[in-house]
C-alpha distance (Angstrom), angle and dihedral (degrees) to the residues before:
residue distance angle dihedral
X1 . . .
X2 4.07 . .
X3 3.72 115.1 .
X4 4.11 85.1 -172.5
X5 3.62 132.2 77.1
X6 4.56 94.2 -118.6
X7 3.83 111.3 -112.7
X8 3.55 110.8 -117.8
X9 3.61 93.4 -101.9
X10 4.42 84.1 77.7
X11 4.19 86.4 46.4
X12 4.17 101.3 84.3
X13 3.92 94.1 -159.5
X14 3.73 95.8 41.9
X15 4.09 85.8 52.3
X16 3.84 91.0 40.2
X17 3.70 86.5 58.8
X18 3.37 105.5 53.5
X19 3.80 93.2 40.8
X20 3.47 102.7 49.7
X21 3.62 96.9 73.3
X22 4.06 90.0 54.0
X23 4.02 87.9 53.5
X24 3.91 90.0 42.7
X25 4.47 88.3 55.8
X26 3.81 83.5 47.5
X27 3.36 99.1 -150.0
X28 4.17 108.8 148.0
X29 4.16 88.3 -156.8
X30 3.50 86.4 55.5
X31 3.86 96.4 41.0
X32 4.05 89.0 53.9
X33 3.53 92.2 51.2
X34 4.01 97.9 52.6
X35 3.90 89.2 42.3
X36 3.97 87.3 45.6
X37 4.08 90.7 50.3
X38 4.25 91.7 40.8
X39 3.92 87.5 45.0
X40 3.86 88.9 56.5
X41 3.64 99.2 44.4
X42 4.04 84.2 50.0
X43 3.72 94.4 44.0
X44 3.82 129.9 -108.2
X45 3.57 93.4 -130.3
X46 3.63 96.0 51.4
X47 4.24 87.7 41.3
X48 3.64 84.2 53.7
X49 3.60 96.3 51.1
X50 3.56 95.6 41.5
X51 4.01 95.3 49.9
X52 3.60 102.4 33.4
X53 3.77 90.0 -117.1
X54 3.77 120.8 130.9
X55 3.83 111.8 -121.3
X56 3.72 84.9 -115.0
X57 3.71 95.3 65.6
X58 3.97 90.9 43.8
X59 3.84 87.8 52.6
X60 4.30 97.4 48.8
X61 3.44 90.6 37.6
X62 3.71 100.6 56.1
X63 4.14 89.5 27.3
X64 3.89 120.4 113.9
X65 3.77 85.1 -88.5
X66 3.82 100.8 35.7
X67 3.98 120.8 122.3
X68 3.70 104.3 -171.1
X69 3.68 120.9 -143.8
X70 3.51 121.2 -125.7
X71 3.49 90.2 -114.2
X72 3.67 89.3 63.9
X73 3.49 103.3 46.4
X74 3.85 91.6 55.9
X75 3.96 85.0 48.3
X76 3.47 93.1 50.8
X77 3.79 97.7 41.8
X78 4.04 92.2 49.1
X79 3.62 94.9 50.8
X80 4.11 84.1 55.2
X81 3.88 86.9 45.3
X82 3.67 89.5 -112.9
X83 3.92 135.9 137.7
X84 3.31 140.0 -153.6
X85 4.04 117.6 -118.0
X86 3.94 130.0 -176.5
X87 3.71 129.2 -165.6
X88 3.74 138.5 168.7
X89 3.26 111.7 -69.5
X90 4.35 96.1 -151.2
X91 3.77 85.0 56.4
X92 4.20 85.8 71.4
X93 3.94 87.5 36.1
X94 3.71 94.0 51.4
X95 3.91 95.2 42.0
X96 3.71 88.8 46.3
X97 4.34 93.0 49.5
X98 3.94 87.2 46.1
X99 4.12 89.9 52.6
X100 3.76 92.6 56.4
X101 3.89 98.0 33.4
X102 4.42 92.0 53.1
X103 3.72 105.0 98.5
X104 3.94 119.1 -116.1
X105 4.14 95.7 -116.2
X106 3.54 90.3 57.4
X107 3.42 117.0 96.9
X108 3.60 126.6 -119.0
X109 3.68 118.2 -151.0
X110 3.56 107.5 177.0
X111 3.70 93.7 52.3
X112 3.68 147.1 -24.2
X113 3.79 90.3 -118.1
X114 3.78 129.4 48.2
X115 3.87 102.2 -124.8
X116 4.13 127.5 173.6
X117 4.25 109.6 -91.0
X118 3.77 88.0 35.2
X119 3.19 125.7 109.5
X120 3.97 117.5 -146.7
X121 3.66 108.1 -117.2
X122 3.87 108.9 -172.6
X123 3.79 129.5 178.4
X124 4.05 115.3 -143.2
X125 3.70 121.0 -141.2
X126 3.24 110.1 -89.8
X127 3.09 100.8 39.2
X128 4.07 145.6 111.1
X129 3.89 127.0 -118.1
């Protein structure tokens, strides 16, 4: 039985959260330094235990110089009760060129920003809603 409140490293959607934007920049130095930060909260030992990866390997491969395998990352990620996704990247691209191309007096129904997942509903002039 826990006598602790977990740390949000041990809550999946809290940690998907807070990674997801680091995957979504795409940068792999910063990707190894939010694993290498979550990893620690979690515990290397018990990350090592739990993916059959010696501490060693967790520490090189999320190190300044590391270059995890793929093999690794999944390791890593399932032990976290994570998964890897992939989408189209022009999907973000086009959502992102439609948000700064709709005009200001249109109105925007969906929301009054233009975020990523949302799809920009307008309303013409003219028309109904």
């Amino acid at each position: 039985m826990r006598s602790r409140p977990p740390y949000p490293s041990e809550q999946p959607d809290i940690l998907a959260r807070s990674l997801e934007p680091v995957f979504e920049r795409g940068d792999p130095a910063e990707i190894r330094r939010a694993l290498k930060h979550v990893a620690r909260a979690h515990g290397v030992s018990v990350l090592a235990r739990e993916t059959g990866l010696t501490r060693e390997a967790i520490y090189k491969a999320l190190g300044d110089q590391g270059n995890p395998t793929l093999d690794t990352l999944s390791r890593l990620l399932d032990a976290l009760e994570l998964r890897l996704s992939v989408r189209a990247a022009h999907v973000q691209d086009a959502l992102a060129h439609e948000c700064a191309a709709a005009e200001p007096e249109i109105e925007r129904r969906s929301s009054p920003r233009c975020r990523p997942g949302r799809t920009l509903e307008v309303q013409q002039p003219g028309e109904d809603g």
